[in-house]
C-alpha positions as CSV (number, residue, x, y, z in Angstrom):
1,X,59.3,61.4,239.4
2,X,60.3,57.5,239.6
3,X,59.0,55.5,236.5
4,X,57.3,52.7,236.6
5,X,59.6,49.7,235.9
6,X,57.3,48.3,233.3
7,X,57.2,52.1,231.3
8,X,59.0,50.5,228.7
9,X,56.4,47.8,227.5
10,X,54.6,49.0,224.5
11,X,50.9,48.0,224.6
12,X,49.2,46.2,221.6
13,X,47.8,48.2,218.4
14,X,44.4,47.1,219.5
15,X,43.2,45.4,222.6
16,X,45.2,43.8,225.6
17,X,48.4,42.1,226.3
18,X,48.0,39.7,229.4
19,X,51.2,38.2,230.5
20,X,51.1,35.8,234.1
21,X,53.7,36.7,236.5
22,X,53.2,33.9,238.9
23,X,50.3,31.1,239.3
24,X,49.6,28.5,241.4
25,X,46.5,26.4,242.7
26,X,43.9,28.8,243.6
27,X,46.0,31.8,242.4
28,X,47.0,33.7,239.1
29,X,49.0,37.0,239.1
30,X,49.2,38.5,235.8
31,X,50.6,42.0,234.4
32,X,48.3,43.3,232.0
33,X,49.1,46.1,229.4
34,X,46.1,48.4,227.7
35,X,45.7,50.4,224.2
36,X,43.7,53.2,224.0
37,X,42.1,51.4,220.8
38,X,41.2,48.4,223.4
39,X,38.0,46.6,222.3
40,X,35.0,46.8,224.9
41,X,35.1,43.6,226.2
42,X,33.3,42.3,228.9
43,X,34.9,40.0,231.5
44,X,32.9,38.4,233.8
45,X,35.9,36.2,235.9
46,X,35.3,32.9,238.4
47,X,37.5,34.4,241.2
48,X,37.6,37.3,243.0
49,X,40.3,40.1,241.6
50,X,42.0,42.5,242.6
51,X,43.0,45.0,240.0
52,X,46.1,47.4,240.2
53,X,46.9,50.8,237.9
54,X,50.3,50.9,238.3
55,X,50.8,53.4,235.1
56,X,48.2,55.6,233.4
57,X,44.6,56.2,233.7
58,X,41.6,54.3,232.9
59,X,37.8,54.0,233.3
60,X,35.8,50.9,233.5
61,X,32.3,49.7,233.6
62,X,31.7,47.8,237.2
63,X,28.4,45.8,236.9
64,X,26.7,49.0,235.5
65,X,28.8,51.3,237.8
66,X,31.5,54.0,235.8
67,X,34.7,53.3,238.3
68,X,37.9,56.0,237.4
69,X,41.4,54.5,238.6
70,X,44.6,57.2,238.2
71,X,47.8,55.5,238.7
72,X,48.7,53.4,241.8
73,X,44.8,53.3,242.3
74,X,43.7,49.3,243.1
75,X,39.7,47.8,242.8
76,X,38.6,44.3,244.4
77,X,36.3,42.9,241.5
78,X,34.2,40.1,243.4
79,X,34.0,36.8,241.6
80,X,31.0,36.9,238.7
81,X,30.9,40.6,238.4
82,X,30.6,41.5,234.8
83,X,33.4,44.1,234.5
84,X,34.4,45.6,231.0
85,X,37.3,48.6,230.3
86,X,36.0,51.6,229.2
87,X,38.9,54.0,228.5
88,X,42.7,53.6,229.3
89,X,45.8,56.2,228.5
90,X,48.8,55.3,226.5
91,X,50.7,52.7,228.2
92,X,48.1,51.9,231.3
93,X,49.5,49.0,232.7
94,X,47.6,46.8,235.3
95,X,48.4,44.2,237.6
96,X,45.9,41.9,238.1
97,X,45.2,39.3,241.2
98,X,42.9,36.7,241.2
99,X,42.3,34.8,244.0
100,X,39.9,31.4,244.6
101,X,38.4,29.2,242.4
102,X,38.0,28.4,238.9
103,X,42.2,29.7,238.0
């Protein structure tokens, strides 16, 4: 099985690790690394997003809905929705677009 070219990034003791890959008006692409020990926090963004798994599992809270992602699943978060990270593996690593205003 092919590794993910970011299995190598250790996540942080506690919380998340988010690192922007590319931005520009209107636009912010950011890679995003998870602890299991990740503090519920609860984002509620100005843009839309769209929201990759690219290694690991995880479980979030979507505006009151429990959503389950396995690697290479993706979620569209629409602009305002209150979102917050529930659960994530070792290593879960995200990649995160958002799109529109407020970047």
């Amino acid at each position: 099985m092919p590794q993910n070219i970011f299995h190598q990034s250790s996540p942080p003791a506690t919380g998340e690790r988010f690192e922007p890959l590319h931005t520009q008006p209107g636009l912010l692409i950011e890679r995003i690394i998870s602890s299991p020990r990740i503090a519920h926090t609860e984002y509620i963004q100005p843009q839309d997003e769209w929201v990759l798994l690219l290694q690991g599992e995880a479980a979030l809270d979507v505006a009151g809905k429990t959503v389950t992602l396995q690697s290479g699943d993706y979620l569209f978060i629409p602009a305002q929705t209150p979102h917050t990270v529930l659960e994530v593996s070792d290593g879960a690593i995200w990649l995160a677009v958002h799109i529109g205003g407020g970047v």
